[in-house]
C-alpha positions as CSV (number, residue, x, y, z in Angstrom):
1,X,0.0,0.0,0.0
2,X,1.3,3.7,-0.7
3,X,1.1,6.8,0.8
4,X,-1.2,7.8,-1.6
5,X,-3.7,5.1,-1.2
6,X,-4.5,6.7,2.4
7,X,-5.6,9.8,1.3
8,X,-9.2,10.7,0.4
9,X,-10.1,10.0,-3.3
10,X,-9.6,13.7,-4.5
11,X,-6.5,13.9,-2.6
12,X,-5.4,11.0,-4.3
13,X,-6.9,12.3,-7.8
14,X,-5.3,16.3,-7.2
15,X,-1.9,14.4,-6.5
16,X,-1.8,12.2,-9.4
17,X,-2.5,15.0,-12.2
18,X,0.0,17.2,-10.5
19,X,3.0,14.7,-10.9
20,X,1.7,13.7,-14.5
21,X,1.7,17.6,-15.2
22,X,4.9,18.1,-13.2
23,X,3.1,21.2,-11.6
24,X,4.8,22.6,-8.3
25,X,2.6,23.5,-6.0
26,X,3.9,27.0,-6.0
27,X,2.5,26.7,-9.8
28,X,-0.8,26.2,-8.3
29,X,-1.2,28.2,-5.2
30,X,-0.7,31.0,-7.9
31,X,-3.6,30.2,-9.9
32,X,-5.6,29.6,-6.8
33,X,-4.5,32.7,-5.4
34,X,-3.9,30.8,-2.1
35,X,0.0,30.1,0.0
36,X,1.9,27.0,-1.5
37,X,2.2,25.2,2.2
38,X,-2.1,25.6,2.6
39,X,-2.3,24.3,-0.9
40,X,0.1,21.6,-0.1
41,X,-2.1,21.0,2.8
42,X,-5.3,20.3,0.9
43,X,-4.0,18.4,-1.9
44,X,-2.7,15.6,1.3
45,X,-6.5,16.2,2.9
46,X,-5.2,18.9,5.8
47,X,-7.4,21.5,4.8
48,X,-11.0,22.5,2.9
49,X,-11.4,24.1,-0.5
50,X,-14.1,26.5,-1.5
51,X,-16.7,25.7,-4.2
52,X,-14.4,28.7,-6.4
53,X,-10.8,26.5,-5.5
54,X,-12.6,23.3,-6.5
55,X,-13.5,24.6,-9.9
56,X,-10.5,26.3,-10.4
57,X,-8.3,23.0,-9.5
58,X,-10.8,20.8,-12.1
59,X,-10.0,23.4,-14.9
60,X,-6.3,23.6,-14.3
61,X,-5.8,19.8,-14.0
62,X,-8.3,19.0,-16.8
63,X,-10.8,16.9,-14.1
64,X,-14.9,16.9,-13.6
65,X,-15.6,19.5,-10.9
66,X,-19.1,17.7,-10.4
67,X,-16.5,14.7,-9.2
68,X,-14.1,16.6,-7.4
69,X,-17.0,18.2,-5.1
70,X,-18.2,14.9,-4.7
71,X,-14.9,13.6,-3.8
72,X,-14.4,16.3,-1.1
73,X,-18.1,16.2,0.6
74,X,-18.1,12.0,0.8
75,X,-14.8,13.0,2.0
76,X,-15.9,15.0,5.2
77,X,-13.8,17.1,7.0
78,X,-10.2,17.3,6.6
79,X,-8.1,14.9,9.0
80,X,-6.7,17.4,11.6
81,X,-5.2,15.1,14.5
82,X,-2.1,16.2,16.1
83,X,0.4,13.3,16.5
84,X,3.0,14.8,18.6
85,X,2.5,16.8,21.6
86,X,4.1,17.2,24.8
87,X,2.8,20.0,26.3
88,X,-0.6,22.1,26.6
89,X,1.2,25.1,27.7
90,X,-1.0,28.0,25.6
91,X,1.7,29.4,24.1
92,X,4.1,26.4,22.7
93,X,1.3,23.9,21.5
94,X,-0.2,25.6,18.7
95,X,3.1,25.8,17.3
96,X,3.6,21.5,17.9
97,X,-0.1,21.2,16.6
98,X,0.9,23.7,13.5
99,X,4.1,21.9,12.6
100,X,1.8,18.3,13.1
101,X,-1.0,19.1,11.3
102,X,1.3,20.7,8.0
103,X,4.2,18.6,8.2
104,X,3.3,16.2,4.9
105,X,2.8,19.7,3.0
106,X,5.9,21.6,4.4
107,X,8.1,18.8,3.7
108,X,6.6,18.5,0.2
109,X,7.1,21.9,-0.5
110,X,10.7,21.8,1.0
111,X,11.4,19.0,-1.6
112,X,10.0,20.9,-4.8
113,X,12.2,23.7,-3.7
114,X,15.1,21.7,-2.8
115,X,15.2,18.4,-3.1
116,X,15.0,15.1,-0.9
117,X,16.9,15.8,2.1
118,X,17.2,17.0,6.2
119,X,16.8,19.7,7.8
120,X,19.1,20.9,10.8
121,X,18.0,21.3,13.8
122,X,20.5,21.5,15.5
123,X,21.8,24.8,14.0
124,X,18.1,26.2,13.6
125,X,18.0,30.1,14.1
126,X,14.3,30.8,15.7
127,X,13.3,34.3,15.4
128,X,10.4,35.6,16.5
129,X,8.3,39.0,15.4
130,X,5.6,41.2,16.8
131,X,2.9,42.0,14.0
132,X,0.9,44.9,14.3
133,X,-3.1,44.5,13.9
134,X,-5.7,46.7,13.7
135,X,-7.3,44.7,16.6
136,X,-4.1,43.5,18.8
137,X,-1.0,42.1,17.8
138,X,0.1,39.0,16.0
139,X,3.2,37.0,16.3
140,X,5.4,35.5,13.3
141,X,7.4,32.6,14.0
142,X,10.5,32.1,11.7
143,X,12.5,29.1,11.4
144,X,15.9,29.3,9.5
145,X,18.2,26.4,9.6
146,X,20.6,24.5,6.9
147,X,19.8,21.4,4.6
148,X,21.5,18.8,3.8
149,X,20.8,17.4,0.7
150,X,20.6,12.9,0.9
151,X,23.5,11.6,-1.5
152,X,22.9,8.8,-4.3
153,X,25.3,6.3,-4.6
């Protein structure tokens, strides 16, 4: 069984005519007019597209949009269970729930960008920023750290 054989049957579908496009999804996220990681995320069932991105993905990849919404509502709601936590402390688990929830789209992304390879923790920088709102404040989390690229041989 593959990877892909997990995944709801649009997922699956939205997967399979992106490799046999060799679309990024950078590529799409443009024409969707949505971020590369959330795309990322709905194409591996993390997240829920609109009646306007279903359309839109059935006319870029050439599929039935009556199917695709199909698809997506026998489907139900994404799968958004957090496999990793160790703490409930306010502050720090929505980051481990974040990094759960998006980790098959982020390291997707970091493979169509880079290749197949590691990230380095142990040299990560961590920044993080203040983001003025209208109502409050934000905060930005920014992780920086090298890659190592895996060898063939």
């Amino acid at each position: 069984m593959n990877n892909i054989d997990l995944l709801p049957p649009a997922c699956a579908r939205l997967l399979h005519e992106k490799a046999r496009r060799k679309l990024s999804f950078a590529q799409i996220a443009d024409q969707l007019g949505h971020d590369e990681v959330w795309t990322a995320a709905l194409f591996y069932g993390r997240a829920t597209p609109s009646l306007k991105d279903i359309h839109l993905l059935a006319d870029m990849l050439n599929l039935s949009p009556e199917t695709l919404e199909d698809d997506f509502r026998m489907a139900g709601p994404p799968t958004r269970e957090v496999t990793v936590s160790t703490t409930t402390d306010p502050v720090v688990y929505p980051f481990q729930e974040a990094i759960s929830l998006y980790a098959p789209a982020i390291r997707t992304v970091i493979v169509e960008k880079l290749g197949d390879g590691a990230v380095d923790a142990s040299s990560m920088k961590v920044r993080v920023e203040k983001v003025p709102r209208k109502k409050g404040n934000d905060v930005r989390l920014i992780l920086e750290s090298g890659f190592a690229p895996f060898q063939s041989w």
